[in-house]
C-alpha positions in Angstrom: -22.2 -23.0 20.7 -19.3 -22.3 19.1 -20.7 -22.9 15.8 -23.5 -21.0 16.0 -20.9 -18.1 17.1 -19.2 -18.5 13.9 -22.2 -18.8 12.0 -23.6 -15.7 13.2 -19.8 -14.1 12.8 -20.3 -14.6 9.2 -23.6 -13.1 8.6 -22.0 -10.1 10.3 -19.3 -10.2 8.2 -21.3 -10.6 4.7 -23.8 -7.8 6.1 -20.6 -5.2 5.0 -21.8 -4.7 1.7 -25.6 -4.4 3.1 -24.9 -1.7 5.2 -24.1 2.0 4.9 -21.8 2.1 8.6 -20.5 -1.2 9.5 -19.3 -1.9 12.7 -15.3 -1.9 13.8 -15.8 -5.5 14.5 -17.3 -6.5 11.4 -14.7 -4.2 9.4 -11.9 -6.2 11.5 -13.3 -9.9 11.1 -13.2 -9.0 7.0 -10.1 -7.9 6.7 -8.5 -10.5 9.3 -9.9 -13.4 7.1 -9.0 -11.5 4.0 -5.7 -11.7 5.9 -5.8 -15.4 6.7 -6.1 -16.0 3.5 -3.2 -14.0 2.0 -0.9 -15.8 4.7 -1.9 -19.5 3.2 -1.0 -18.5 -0.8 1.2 -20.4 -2.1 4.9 -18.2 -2.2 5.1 -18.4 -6.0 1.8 -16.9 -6.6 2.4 -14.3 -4.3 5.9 -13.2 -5.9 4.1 -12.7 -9.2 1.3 -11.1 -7.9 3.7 -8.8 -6.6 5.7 -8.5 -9.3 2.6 -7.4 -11.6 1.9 -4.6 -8.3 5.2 -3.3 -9.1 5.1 -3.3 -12.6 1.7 -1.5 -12.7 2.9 1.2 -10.0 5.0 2.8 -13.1 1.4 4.3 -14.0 2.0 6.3 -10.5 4.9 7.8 -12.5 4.3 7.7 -16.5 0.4 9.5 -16.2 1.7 12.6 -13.8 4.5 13.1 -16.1 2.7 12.8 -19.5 0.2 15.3 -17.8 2.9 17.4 -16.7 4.8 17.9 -19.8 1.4 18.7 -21.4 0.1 21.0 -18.8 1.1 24.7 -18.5 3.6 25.6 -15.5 1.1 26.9 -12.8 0.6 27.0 -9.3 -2.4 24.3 -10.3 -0.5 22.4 -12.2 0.6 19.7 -9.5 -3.3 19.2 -8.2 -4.0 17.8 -11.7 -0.4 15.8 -11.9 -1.0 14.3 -8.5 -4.2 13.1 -9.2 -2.1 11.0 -12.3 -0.6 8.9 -9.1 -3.5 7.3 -8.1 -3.4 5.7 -11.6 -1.2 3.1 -10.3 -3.0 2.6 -7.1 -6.2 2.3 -8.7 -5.1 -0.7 -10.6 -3.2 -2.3 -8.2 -6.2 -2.3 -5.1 -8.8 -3.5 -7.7 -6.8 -5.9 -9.8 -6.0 -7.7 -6.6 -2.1 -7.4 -7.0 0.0 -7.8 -3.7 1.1 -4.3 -2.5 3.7 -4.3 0.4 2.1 -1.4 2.2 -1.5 -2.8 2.1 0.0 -5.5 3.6 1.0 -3.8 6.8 -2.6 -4.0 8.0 -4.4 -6.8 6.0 -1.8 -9.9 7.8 -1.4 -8.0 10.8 -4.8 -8.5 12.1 -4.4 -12.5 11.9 -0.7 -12.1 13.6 -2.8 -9.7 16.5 -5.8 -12.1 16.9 -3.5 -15.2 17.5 -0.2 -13.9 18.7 1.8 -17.3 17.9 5.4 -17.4 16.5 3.9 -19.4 13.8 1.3 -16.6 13.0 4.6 -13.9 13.1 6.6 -16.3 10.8 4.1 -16.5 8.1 3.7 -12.6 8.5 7.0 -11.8 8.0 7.4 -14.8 4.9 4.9 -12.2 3.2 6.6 -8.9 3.8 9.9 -10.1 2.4 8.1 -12.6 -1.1 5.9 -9.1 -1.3 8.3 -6.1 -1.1 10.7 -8.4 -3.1 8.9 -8.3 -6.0 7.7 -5.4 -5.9 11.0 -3.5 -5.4 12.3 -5.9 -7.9 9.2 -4.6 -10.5 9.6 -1.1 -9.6 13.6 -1.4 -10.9 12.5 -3.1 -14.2 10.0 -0.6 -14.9 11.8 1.9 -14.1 14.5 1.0 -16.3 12.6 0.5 -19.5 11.2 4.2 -18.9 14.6 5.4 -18.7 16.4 3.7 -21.2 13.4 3.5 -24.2 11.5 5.9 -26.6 8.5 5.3 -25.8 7.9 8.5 -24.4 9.2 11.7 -25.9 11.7 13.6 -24.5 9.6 16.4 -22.9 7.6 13.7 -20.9 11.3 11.8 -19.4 12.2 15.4 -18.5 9.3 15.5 -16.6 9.5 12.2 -15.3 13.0 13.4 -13.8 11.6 16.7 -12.5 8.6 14.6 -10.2 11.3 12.1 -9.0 13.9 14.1 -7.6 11.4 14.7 -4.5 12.0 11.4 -3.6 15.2 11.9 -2.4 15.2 15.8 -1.2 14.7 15.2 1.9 17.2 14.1 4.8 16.7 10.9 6.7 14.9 11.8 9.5 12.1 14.0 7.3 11.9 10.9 5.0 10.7 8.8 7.9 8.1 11.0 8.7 6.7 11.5 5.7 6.8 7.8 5.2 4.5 7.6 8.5 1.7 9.8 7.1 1.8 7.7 4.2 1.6 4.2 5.5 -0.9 5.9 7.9 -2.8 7.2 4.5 -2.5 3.7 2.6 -3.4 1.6 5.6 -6.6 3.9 6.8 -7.6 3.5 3.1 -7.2 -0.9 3.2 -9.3 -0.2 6.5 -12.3 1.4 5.2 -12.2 -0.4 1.8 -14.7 -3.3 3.1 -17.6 -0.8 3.9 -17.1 1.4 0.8 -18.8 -1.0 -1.8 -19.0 0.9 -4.9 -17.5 3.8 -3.6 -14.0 1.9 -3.5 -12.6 3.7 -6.7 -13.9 7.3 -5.4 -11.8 6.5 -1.8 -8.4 5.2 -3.3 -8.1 7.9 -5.9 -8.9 10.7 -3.0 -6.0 8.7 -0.7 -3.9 8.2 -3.2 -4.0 11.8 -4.6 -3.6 13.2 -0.7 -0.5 11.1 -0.6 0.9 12.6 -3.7 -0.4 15.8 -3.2 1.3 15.9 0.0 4.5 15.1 -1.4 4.7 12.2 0.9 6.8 9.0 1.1 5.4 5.7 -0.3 8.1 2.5 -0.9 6.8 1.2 -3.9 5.4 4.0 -5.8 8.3 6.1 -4.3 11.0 3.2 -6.0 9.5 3.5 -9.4 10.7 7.3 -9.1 13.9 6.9 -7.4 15.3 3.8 -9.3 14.4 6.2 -12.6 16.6 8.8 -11.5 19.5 6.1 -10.7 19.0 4.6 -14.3 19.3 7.7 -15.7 22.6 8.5 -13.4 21.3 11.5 -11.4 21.5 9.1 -8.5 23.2 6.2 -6.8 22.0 2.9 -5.8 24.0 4.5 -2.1 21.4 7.3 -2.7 18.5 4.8 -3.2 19.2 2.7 -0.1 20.2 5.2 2.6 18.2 8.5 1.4 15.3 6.7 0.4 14.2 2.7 0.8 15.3 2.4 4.5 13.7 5.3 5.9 10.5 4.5 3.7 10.7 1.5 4.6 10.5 2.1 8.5 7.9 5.1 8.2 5.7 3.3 6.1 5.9 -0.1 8.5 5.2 1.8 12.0 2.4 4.3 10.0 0.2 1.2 8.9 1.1 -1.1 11.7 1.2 0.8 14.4 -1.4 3.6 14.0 -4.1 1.5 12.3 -3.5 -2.4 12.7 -2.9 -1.6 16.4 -5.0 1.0 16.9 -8.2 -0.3 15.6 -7.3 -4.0 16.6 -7.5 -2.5 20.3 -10.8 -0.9 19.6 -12.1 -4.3 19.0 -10.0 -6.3 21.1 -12.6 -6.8 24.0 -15.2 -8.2 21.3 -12.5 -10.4 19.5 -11.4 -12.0 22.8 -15.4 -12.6 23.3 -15.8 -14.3 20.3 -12.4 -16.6 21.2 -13.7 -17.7 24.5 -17.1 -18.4 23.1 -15.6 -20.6 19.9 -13.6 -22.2 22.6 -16.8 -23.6 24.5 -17.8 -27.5 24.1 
């Protein structure tokens, strides 16, 4: 019995890509074994795929602010430069690179379905590997950008002038906005199984929403701020307290807690179904 259960789980699960609305369950069960699997690589292989997310997240900052010191000063101007930031995105989600804030839903779903300390351990060995290098990227990319040539002096001025937003705000603002986008970035991880070929059409429009909405994102939102602290506007004080800790904690509850949870409860009835049945001799 249980076998045929999991059989029959899997055809459900492969029928994503056959069909235009998949169900919740079937969206859950592929992202929870996506999930299962990211929980099992190996730490080193993790690091560096994180690393390389980082890395590639500069894009989210070098394409708005080439198109921004090229583009006249309108009230349109930042529809076109936010659409730049999903550059990063767009390379990151397809390439397969580990992005901290994808991460608030993919492993959660795994850590939900078993609720084990062993399950919570190996969630929490991939938040830190993940947003280590990442963070650690974002600094290193950040300070070639700010300390090189390679762009033209216009372009770093520009660079400058999209950063500062990511430490205008006070704490309690930063939070929020951090919420909406962890909310933003996590829905988008969600609905990524049924898109199909769609999947570069639905990350750019996230991703653009997010910028467009002047919103909070760790990684994206480090490449920015660790600019303006190597190019002394800013402290690394500034960089902890007005922006990675509040981030941190928006982005954290906005993809945990109003889509891992959320959804995992609209499901939760069929999940504990399947469990009883794969639990039959």
């Amino acid at each position: 019995m249980a076998e045929r259960s999991e059989t029959e789980n899997q055809e459900r699960i492969e029928s994503v890509a056959d069909v235009g609305r998949p169900d919740a369950f079937v969206l859950h069960e592929a992202i929870r074994r996506e999930g299962d699997e990211e929980l099992r690589r190996h730490g080193g292989a993790l690091f560096l795929s994180a690393i390389a997310a980082g890395l590639t997240m500069g894009f989210s900052l070098i394409v708005p602010g080439v198109l921004k010191a090229h583009l006249p000063d309108a009230a349109w101007t930042s529809l076109i430069t936010s659409l730049g930031y999903a550059t990063g995105f767009l390379i990151v989600v397809l390439g397969r690179q580990q992005l901290f804030t994808e991460n608030t839903v993919t492993p959660i779903l795994p850590l939900l379905h078993d609720r084990n300390l062993r399950t919570l351990w190996r969630v929490l060995r991939l938040w830190s590997i993940v947003l280590a290098g990442n963070i650690a990227a974002t600094a290193g990319i950040a300070a070639v950008l700010a300390h090189s040539d390679a762009f033209p002096p216009e372009v770093r001025a520009a660079f400058s002038e999209i950063s500062r937003h990511a430490v205008g705000s006070a704490f309690g603002t930063t939070v929020i906005k951090a919420v909406f986008a962890g909310w933003l970035i996590a829905l988008m991880v969600w609905m990524l199984p049924a898109t199909g070929s769609a999947a570069p059409f639905v990350i750019v429009l996230i991703t653009w929403l997010v910028s467009m909405c002047g919103l909070s994102h760790i990684v994206a939102g480090s490449v920015d701020t660790f600019y303006l602290v190597f190019s002394g506007e800013v402290t690394m004080g500034d960089y902890a307290w007005k922006f990675f800790l509040p981030t941190l904690i928006g982005n954290v509850f906005g993809g945990t807690a109003l889509v891992a949870v959320l959804n995992f409860g609209q499901v939760a009835p069929e999940v504990e179904e399947q469990k009883a049945t794969d639990g039959e001799v």
